[in-house]
SESESE-143120 format. One record per residue: x, y, z of N, C-alpha, C, O, CB in turn; residue in three letters. Coordinates in steps of 0.02 Angstrom, whole numbers, plus 50000, padded with zeros to 5 digits. Glycine has a CB too. Layout:
% SESESE-143120
XYZXYZXYZXYZXYZALA...
//
This chain:
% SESESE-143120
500424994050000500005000050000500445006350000500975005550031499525000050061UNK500345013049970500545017849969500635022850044500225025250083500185019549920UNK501295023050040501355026250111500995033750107501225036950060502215026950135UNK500515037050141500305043850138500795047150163501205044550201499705045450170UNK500815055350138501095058950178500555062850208500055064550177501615062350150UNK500665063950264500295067550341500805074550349501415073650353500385060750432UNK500695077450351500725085750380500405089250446499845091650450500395089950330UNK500965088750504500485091250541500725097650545501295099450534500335088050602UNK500185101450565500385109450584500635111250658500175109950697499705114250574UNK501055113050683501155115050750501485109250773501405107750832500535117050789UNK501815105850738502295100950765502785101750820503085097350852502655099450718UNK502785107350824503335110050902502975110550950503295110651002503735117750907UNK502165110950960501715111550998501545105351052501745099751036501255113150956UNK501195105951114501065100351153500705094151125500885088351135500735102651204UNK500155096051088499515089551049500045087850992500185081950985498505093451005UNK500465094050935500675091350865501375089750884501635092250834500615096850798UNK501875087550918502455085550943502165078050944502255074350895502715089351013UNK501815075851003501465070051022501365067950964501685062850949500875070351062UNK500865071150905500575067850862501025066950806500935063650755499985070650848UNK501555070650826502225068950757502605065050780502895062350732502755074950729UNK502855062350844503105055650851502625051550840502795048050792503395054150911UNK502085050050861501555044050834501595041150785501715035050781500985045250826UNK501425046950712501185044950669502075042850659502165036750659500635049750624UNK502635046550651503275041750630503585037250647504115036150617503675043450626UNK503445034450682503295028050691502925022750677503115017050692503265027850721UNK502145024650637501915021550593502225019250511502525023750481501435024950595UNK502155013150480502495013550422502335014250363502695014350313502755010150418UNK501235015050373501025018650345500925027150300500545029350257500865016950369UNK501705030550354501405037550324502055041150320502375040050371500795041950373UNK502345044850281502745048950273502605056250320502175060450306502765049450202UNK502985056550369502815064350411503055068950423503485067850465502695064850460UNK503025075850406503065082850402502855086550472502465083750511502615084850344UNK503085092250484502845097250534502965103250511503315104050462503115096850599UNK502655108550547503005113650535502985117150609502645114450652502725117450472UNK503275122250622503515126650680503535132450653503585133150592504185125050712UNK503495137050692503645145550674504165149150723504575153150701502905150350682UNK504125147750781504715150450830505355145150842505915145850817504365151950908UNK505105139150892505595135650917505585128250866505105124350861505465134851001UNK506145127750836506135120650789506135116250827506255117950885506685118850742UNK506005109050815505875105950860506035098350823505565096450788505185108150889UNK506565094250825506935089350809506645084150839506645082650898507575090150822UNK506285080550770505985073750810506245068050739506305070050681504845074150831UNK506335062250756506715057350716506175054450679505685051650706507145051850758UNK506255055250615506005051550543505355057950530504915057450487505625040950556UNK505425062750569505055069350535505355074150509505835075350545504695072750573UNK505335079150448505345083050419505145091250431504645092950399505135080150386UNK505375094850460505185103150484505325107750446505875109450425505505105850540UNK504655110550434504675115650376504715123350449504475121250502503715114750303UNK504945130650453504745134250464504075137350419504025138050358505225136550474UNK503585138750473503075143250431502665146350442502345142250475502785141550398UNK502265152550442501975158250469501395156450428501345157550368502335165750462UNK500765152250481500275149350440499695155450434499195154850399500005142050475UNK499855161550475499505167950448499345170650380498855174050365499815172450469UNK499875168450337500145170550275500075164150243500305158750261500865173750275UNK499685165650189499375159950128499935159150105500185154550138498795161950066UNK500505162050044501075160450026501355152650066501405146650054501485167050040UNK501465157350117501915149350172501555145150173501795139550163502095149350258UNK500805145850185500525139950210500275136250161500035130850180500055141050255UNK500255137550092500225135750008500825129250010500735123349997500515144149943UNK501555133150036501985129750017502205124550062502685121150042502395133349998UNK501935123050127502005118350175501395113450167501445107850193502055121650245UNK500945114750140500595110950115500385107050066500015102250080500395112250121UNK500535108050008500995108149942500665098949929500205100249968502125109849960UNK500555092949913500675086849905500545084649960500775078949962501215085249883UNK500325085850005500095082250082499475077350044499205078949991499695089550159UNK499285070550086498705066450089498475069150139497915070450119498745059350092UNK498515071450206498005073450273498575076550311499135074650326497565066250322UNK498185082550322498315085450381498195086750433497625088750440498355088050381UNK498515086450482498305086450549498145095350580498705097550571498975082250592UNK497835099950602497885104850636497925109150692497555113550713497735105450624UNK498515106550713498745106750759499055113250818499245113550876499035103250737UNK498945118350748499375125050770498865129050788498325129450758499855128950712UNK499025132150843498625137050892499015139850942499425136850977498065133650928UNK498775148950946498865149950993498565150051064498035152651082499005152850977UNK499075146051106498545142451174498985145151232499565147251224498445131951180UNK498545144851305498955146051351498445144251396497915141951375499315152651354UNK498595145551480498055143751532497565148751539497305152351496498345142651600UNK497415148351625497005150251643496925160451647496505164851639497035145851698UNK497745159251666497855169551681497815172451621497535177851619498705173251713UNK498135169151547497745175051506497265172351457497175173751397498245179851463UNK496945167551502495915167451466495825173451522495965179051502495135157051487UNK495665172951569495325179751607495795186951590495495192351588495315178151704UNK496695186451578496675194151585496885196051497496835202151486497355197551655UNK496995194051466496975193251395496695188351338497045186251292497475193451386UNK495955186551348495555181751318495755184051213495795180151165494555183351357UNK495805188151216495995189451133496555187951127496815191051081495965196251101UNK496875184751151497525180251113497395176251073497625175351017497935176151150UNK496695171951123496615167651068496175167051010496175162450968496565163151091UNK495775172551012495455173550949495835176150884495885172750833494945178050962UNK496005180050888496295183350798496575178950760496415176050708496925189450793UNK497145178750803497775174150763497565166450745497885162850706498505173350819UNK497035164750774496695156650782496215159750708496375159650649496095153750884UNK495755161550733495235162250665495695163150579495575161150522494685170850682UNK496165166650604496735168050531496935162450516496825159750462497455172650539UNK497235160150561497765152250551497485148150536497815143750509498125148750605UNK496835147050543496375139250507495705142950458495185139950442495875132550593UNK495895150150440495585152550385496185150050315496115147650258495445161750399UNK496825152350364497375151450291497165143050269496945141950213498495152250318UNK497255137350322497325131250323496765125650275496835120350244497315130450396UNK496075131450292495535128450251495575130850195495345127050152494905129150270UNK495825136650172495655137650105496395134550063496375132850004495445146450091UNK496905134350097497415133050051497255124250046497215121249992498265135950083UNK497175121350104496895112150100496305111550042496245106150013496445108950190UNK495795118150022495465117749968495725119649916495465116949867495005120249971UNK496155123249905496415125249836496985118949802497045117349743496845133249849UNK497345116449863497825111549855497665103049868498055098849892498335114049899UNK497065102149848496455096149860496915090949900497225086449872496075092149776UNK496905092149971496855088950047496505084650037495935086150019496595092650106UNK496685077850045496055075350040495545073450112494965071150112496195069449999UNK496115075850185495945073450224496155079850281496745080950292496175066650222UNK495925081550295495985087550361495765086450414495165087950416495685093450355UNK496075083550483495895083850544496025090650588496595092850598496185078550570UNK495535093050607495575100850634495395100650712494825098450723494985106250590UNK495785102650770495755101850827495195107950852495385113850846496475101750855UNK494555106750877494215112850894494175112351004494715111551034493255112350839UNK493655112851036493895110251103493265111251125492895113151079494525113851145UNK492975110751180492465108951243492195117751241491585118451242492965105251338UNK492475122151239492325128651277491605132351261491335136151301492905133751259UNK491275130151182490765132551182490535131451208490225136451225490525132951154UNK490245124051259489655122051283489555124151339490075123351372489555116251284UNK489085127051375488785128451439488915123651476488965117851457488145129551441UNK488995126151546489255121851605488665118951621488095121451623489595125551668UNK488955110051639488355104251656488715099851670489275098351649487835101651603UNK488145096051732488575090151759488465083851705488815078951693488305087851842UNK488025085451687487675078551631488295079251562488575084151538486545081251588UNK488345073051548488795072951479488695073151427488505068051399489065069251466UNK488805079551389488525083851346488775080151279489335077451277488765091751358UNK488115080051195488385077651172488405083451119488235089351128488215071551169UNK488675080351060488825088950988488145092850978488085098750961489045085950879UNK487685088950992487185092650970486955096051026486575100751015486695089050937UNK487135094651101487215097951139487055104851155486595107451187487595096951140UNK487625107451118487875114551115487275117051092486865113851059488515116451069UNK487195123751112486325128751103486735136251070487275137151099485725131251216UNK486625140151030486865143351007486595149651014486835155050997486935141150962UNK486015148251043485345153051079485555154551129485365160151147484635150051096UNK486155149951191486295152051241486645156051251486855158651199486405149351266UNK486895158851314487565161051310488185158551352488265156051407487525167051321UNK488655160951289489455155551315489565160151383489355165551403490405155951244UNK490055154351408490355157751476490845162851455491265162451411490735152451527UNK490715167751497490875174651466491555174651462491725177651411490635181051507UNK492095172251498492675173451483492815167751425493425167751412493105173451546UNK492515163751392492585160351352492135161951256492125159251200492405154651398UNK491795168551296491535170751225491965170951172492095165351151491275177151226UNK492255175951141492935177751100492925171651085492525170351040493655180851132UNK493325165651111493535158351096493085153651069493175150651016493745155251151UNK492655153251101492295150151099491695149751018491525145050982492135151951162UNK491535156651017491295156650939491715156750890491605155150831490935161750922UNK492425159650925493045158150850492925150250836492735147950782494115159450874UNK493085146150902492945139750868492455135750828492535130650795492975136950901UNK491795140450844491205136750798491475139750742491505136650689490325138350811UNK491765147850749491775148850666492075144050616491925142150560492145154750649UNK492595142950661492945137650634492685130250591492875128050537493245136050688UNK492195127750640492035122750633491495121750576491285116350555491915121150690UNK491265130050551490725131350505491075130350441490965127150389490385138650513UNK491545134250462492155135650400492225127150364492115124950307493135138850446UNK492405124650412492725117250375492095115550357491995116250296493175110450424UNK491685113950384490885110550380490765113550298490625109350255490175114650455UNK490805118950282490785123950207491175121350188490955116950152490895131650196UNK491915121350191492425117650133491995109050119491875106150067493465116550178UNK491895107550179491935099850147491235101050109491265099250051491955092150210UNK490825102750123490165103950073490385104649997490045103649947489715111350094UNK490965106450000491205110549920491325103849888491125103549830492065116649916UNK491605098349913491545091949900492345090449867492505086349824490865090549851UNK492655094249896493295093249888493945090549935494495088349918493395098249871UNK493615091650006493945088450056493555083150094493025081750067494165093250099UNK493625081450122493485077150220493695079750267494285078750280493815070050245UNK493345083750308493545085850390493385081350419492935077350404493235091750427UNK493845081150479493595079750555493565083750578493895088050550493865076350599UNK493145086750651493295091850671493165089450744492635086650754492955097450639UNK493625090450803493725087150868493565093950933493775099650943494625083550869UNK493205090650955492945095351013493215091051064492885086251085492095097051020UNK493845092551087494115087751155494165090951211494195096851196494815084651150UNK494185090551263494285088751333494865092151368495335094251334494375081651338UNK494865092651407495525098451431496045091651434495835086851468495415104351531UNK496745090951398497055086951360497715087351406497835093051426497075088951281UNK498125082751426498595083051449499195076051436499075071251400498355084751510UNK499935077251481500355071851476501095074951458501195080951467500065066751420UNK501695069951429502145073751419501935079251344501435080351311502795068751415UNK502655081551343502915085851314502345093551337502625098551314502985082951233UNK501665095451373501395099551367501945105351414502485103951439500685097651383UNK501545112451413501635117151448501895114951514501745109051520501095120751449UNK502315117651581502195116151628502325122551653502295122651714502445110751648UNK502475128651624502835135451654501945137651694501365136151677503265143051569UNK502225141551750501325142851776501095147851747500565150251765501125144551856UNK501515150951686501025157151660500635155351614500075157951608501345163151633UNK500885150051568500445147351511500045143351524499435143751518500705144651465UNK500495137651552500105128751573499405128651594499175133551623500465124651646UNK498955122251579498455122751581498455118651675498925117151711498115119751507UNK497765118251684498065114451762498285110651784498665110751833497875113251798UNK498075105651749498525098951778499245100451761499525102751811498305091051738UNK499585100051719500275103751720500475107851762501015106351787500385106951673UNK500165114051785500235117351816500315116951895500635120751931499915119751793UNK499895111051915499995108351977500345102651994500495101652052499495107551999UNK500515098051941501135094251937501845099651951502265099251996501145090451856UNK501805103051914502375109551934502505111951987503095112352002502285115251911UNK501945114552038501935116152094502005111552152502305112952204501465119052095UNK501635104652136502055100452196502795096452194503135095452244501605094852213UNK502975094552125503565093152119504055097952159504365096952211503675092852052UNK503995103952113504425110952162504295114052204504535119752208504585116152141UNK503745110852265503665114552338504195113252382504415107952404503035112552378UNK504335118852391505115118452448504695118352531505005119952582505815128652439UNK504085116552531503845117452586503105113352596502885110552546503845124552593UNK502725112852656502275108452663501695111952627501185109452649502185106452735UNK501595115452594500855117852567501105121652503501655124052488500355123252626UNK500435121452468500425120552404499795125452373499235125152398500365112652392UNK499945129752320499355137152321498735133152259498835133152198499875147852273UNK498425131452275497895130952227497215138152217496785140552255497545123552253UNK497385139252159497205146552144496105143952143495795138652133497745150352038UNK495865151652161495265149552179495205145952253495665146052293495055145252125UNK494645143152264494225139152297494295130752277494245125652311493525142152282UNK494435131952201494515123752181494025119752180494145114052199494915120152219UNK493315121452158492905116552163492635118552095492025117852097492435116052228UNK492895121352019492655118451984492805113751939493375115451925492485121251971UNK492705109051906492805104951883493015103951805492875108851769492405102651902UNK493315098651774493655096451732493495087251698493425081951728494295098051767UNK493485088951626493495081251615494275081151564494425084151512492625077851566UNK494675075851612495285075351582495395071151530494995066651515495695074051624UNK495925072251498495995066451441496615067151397496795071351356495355066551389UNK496915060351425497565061751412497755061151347497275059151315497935058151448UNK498375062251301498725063851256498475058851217498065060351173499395064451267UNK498725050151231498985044751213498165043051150498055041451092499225039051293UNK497755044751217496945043751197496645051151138496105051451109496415044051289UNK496975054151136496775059251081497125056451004496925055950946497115067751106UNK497715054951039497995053550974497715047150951497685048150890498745053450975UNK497525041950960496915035750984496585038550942496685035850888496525034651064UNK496165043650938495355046850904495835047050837495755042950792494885056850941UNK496355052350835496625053150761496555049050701496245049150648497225053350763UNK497025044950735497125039050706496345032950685496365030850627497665036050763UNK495975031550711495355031350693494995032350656494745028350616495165032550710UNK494885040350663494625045250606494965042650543494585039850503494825053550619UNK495505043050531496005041950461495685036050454495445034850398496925041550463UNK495635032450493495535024250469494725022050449494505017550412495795018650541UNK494365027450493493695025050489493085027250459492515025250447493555024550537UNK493565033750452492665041250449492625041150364493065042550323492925054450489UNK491955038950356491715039250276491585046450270491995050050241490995034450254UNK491035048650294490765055750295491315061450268491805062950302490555057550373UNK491205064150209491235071750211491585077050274492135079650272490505073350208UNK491065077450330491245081450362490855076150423490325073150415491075089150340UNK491375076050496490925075050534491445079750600492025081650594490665066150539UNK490925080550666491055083950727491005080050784490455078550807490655089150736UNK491645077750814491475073250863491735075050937492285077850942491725066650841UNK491365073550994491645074551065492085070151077491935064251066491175074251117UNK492715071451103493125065651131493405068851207493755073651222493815063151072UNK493125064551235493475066451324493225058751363493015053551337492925075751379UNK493355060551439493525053351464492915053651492492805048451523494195051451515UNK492385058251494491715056951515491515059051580490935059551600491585050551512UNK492345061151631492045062851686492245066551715492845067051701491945059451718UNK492045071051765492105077251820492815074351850492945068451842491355078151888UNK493265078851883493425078551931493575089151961493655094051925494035072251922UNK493565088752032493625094652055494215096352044494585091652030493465095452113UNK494555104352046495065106452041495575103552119496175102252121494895114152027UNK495165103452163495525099752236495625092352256495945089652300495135101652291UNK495025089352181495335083452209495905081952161496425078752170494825077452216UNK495725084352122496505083952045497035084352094497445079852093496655092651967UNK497095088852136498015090652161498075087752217498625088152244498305099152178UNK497455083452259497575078352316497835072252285498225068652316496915076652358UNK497595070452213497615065652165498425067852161498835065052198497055066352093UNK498605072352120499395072752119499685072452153500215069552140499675076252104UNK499575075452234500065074552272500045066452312500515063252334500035080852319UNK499645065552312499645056852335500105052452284500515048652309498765052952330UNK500065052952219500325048952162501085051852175501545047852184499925050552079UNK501175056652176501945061252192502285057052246502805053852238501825070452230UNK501935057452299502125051352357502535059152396503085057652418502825041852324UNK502425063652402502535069452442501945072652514501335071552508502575074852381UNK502135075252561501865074552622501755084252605502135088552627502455070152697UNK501165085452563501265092352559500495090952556500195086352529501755096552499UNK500205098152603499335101852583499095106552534499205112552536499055105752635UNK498785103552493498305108552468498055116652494497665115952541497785104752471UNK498135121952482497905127352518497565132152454497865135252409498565130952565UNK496725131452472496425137652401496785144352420496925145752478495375139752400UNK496885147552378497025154452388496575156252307496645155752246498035156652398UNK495935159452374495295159952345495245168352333494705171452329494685156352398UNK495955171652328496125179652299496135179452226496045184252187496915182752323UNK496265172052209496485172252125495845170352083495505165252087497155166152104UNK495785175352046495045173451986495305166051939495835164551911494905182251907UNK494575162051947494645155651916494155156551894493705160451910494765149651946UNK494215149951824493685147751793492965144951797492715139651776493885145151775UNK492775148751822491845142651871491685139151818491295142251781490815147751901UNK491825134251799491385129951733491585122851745492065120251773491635132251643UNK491175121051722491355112951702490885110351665490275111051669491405107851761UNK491235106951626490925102851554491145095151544491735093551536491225106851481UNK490745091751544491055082051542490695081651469490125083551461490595074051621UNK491065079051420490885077051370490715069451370491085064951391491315079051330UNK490075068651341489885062151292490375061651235490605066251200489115062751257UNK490485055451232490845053751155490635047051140491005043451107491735053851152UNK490165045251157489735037351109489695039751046489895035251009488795034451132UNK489505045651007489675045050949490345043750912490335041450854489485049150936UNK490805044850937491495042750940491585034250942491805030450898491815046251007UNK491355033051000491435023850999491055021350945491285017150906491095019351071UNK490345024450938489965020650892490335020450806490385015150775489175024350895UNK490475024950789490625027050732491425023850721491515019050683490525035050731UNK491865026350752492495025250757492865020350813493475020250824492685031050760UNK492515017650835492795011950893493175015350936493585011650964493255005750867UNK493205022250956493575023450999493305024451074492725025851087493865028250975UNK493705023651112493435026451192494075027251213494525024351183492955020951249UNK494215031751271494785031351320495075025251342494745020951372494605034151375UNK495735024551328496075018751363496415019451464496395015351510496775017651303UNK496715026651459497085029251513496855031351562496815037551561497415033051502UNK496625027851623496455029451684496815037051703497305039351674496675023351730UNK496485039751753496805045751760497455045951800497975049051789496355049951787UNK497255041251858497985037951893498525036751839499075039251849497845029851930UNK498455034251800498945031151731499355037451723499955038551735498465028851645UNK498895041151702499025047451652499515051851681500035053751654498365051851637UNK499245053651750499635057751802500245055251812500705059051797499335058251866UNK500375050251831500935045751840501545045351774502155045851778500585038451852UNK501105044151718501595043851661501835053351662502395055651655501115040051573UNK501425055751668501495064551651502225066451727502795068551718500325070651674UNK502015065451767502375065951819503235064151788503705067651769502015060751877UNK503125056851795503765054551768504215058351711504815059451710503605048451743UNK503755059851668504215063351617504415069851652505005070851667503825064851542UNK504065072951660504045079151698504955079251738505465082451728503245078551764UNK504795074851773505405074051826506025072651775506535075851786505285066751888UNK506035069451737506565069051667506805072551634507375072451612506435066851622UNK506275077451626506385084151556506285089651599506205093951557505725084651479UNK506225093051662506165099051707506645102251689506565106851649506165098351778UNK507345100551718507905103051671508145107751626508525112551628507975100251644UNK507665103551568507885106151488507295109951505507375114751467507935100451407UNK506715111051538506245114851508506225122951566505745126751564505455109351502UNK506535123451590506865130151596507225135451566507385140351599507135129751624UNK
//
């Protein structure tokens, strides 16, 4: 069979790093990345620099690809969704405006596009795509984002109508494991509190907020799991699928969870001065199993533990 070539975008990134060792190691696919700041050297992949703002570049990094992965975004945590939420709109709506139209001009035949959880209104029940109400309103520090991503998701939904591509389009789960963020200005939380108990020089530990709202986690290994799937399974044109592990956990019990797995004799302390996120969203993904045989493999114990470990390996270099 013909080996594909795969292109992912944001290959220096936490999800497209992961997903560019994966796939090269498959012997199915020839694999590409690209980066724009920090290059990022991974074995039997290929790194293009490229400023996917600008059609030119992103014409020419895309060029002969079978599927691309979309991977590039600008992302960060919790401090600048509340004190600079327009980071992540502009440059995001540009970067997978360039991505869809050049994957249509340069007949893609396969585009997987990473979208995320944030439109949907907070609920304990496990929300499925159709879920989402458009009548409602998003959680306010998640507005800006949150409709960039439907735009997004309209956008591809229109290309593939044109009948020239196949989207996926992935609404996942707050995503974690190695290679992510762990600095506390960017990192999302779980990173962020792996960080903080590893490096407590002392018995207590700042968990920002009150800590009681919640999260459905889902680690790396299992996203890249859905990818791979999709490529293998999805007939459809265009489809939109939830992928997460299905369930709540609190922001306090997450870092009792870390620090027990850590095997460290340190307390939890809210420091309920710092503005947090009040939301929580658990995604359904039976359309996912049904369609594509996928479900979560990685207990959360698993996940933490493998994330930890690396963590303690690569701290080091990531200073």
């Amino acid at each position: 069979m013909k080996r594909k070539k795969i292109l992912i975008l944001g290959a220096s990134g936490f999800i497209g790093k992961n997903m560019a060792i994966y796939f090269s190691k498959k012997k199915n696919f020839i694999v590409s990345g690209t980066y724009l700041n920090k290059k990022t050297k991974i074995k039997k992949v290929k790194m293009f620099k490229c400023d996917l703002t600008k059609k030119n570049e992103t014409d020419r990094v895309i060029k002969g690809s079978d599927i691309i992965i979309q991977a590039a975004a600008t992302t960060s945590g919790a401090k600048d969704i509340l004190e600079k939420p327009y980071i992540h709109v502009n440059d995001n709506a540009i970067i997978n405006s360039m991505v869809t139209r050049s994957a249509f001009d340069n007949k893609i035949n396969h585009v997987i596009v990473f979208s995320c959880s944030v439109m949907y209104q907070s609920s304990k029940k496990p929300l499925k795509e159709k879920d989402f109400n458009p009548s409602l309103n998003i959680y306010p520090n998640y507005f800006g984002a949150g409709w960039m991503k439907v735009f997004v998701e309209k956008m591809c939904e229109f290309y593939a109508r044109l009948g020239r591509n196949k989207y996926t389009l992935v609404r996942h789960s707050n995503t974690y494991g190695p290679r992510d963020k762990f600095d506390l200005a960017k990192s999302h939380v779980l990173a962020a509190t792996i960080n903080k108990v590893v490096n407590c020089k002392n018995s207590k530990v700042l968990i920002w907020g009150d800590g009681k709202e919640e999260r459905d986690l889902l680690f790396i290994d299992d996203l890249i799991n859905f990818v791979y799937l999709a490529i293998k399974y999805q007939k459809k044109s265009y489809e939109l699928y939830n992928v997460g592990s299905g369930k709540l956990i609190s922001i306090n019990k997450l870092a009792n969870k870390i620090i027990r797995i850590f095997g460290k004799k340190i307390t939890a302390i809210n420091d309920t001065s710092k503005r947090t996120l009040k939301t929580y969203v658990c995604l359904n993904s039976s359309k996912a199993k049904k369609e594509l045989k996928w479900f979560p493999k990685t207990s959360l114990e698993k996940g933490i533990k493998i994330t930890i470990d690396w963590y303690l390996k690569n701290k080091n270099i990531l200073r």
